[in-house]
C-alpha positions as CSV (number, residue, x, y, z in Angstrom):
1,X,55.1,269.4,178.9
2,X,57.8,272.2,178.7
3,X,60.1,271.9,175.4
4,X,63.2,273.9,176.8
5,X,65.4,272.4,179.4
6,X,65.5,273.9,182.5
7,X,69.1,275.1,184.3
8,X,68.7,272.2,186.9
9,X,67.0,269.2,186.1
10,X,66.2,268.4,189.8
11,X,62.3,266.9,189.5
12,X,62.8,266.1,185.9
13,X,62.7,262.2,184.5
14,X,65.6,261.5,182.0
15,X,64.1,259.0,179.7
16,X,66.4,256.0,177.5
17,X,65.8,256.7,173.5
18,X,64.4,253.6,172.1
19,X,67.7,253.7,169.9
20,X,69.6,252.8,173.1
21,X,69.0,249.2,173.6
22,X,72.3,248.4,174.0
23,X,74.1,250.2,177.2
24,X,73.6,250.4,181.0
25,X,70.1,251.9,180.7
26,X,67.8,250.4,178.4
27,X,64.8,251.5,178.7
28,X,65.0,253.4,181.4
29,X,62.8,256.1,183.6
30,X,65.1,257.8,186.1
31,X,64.1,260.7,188.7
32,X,66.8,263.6,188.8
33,X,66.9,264.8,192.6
34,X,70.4,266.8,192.3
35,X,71.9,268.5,189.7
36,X,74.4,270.9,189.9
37,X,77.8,272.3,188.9
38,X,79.0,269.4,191.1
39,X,77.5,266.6,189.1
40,X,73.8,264.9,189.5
41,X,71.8,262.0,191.2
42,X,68.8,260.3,190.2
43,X,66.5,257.0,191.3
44,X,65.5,254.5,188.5
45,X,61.9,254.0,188.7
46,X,61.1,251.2,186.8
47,X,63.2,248.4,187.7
48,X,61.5,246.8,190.1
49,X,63.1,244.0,193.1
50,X,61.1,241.4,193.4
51,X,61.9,239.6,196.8
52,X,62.2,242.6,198.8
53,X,59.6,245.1,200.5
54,X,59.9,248.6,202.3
55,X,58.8,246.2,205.5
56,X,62.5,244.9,205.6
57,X,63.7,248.4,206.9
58,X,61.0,248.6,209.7
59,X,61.2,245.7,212.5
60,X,58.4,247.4,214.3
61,X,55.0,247.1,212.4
62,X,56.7,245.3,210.3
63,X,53.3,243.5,208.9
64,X,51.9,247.0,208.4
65,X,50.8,247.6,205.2
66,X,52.5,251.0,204.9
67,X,55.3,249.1,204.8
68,X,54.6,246.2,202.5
69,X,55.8,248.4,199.4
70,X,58.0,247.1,196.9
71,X,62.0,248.1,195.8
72,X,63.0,249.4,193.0
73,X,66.6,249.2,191.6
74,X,67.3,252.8,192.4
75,X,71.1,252.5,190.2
76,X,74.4,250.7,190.7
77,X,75.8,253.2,192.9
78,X,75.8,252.3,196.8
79,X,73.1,249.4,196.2
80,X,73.4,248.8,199.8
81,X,72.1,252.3,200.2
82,X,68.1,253.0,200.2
83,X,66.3,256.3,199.6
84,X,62.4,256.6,200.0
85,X,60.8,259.0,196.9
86,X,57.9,260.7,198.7
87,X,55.8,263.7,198.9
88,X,55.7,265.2,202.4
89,X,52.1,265.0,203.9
90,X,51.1,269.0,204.2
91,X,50.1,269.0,207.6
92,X,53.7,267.8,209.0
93,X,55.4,270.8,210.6
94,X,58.7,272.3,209.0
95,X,61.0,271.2,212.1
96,X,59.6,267.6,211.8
97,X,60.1,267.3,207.8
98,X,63.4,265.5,207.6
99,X,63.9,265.3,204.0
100,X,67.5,265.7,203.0
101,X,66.8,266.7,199.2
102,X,63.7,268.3,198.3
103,X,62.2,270.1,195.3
104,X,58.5,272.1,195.0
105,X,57.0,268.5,194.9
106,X,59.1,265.7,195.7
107,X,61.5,264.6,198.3
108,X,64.0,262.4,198.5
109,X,64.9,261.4,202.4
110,X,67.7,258.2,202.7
111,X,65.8,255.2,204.6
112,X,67.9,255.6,208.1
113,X,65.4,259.0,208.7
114,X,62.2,257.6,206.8
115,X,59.6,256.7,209.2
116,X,56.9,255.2,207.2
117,X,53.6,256.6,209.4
118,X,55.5,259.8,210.0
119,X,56.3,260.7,206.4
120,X,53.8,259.2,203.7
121,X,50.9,260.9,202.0
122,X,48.7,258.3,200.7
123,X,50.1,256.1,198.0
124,X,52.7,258.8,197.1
125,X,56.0,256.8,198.0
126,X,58.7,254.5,196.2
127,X,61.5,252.7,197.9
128,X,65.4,252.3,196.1
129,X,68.4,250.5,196.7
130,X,71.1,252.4,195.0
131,X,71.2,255.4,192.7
132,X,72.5,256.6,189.8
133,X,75.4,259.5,189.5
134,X,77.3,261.7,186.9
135,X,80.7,263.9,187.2
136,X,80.1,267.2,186.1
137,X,79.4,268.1,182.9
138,X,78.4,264.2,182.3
139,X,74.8,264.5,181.8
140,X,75.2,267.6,179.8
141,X,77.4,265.9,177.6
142,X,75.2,262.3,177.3
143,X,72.1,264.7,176.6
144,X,73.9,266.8,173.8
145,X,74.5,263.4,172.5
146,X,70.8,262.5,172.5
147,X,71.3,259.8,174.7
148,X,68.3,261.0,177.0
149,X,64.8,262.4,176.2
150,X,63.7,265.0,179.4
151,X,60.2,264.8,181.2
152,X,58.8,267.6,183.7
153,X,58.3,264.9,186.8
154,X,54.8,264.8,188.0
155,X,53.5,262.9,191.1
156,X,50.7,261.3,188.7
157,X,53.7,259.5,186.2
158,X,56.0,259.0,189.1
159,X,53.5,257.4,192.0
160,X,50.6,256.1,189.7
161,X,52.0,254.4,186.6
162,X,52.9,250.9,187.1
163,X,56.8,250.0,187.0
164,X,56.8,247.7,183.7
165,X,54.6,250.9,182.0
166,X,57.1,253.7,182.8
167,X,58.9,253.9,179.5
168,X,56.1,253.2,177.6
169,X,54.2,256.0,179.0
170,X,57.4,258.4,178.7
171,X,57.9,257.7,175.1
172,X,53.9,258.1,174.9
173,X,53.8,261.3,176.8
174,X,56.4,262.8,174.7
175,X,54.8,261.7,171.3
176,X,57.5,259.4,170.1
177,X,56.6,256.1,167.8
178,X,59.9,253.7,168.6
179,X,60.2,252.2,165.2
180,X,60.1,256.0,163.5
181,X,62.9,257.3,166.3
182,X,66.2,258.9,164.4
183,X,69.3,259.1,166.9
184,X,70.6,261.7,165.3
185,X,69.5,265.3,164.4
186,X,69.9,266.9,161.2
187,X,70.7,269.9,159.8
188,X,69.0,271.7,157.2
């Protein structure tokens, strides 16, 4: 786990203190894909949508399990909008890889150029509706403010723990008891 904060927080989870119960994000895991001096974008992973499947975007092989995934609520912004989280399979050739946003490990491709048995590696792929979005200097500001807790990203937390376990693990993974949480700093 790195302790200082990177200059871009692209492939890094903003986590919801436990002292935040009360605004937009309770409890909340989101994935940064862009940050920048224009603002940034991430994808709530752990709010799941229960009535809907990555099948409803594919008419053909639409009973194919790659495609019987479930939704998450990816943010308020554009919830008619969908992006597919994935990690590119390594043998797909550079002119074929079609994702829009990409870091080292993850890419973020919208839905419209996501073909399912083109683009996934193994069970490495999550499905929004929406996203979440700051004007520049937001985030920077909300973070000063200590109303996020940073997480490097890694495929294992991101594909692997369950939806309803996310924050749990976060706050785990960063060593912090809830009930012993201070939402302020000091200064000595």
């Amino acid at each position: 786990m790195k302790t200082q904060r990177a200059e871009s927080l692209v492939n890094y989870l903003l986590i919801s203190p436990p002292h935040l119960e009360s605004t937009p994000f309770p409890k909340t895991v989101i994935f940064m894909f862009a940050h920048d001096k224009d603002g940034a974008m991430g994808l709530v992973l752990n709010r799941l949508l229960d009535s809907i499947t990555l099948s409803a975007f594919f008419e053909e092989n639409a009973d194919d399990e790659s495609t019987m995934l479930p939704v998450y609520e990816g943010g308020s912004e554009e919830s008619e909008r969908s992006f597919v989280l994935h990690m590119q399979k390594q043998d797909t050739p550079a002119q074929e890889r079609n994702a829009k946003t990409s870091g080292p490990t993850f890419h973020v491709t919208p839905t419209i150029d996501f073909h399912p048995h083109n683009n996934i590696n193994g069970p490495h792929v999550l499905l929004t509706l929406g996203y979440t979005s700051w004007e520049p200097g937001q985030l920077e500001d909300e973070i000063q403010n200590n109303q996020w807790l940073l997480l490097e990203a890694t495929p294992e937390f991101v594909f692997s723990v369950p939806a309803r376990e996310k924050w749990d693990h976060a706050i785990q993974r960063l060593g912090i008891q809830p009930p012993c949480f201070a939402s302020m700093g000091g200064h000595a």
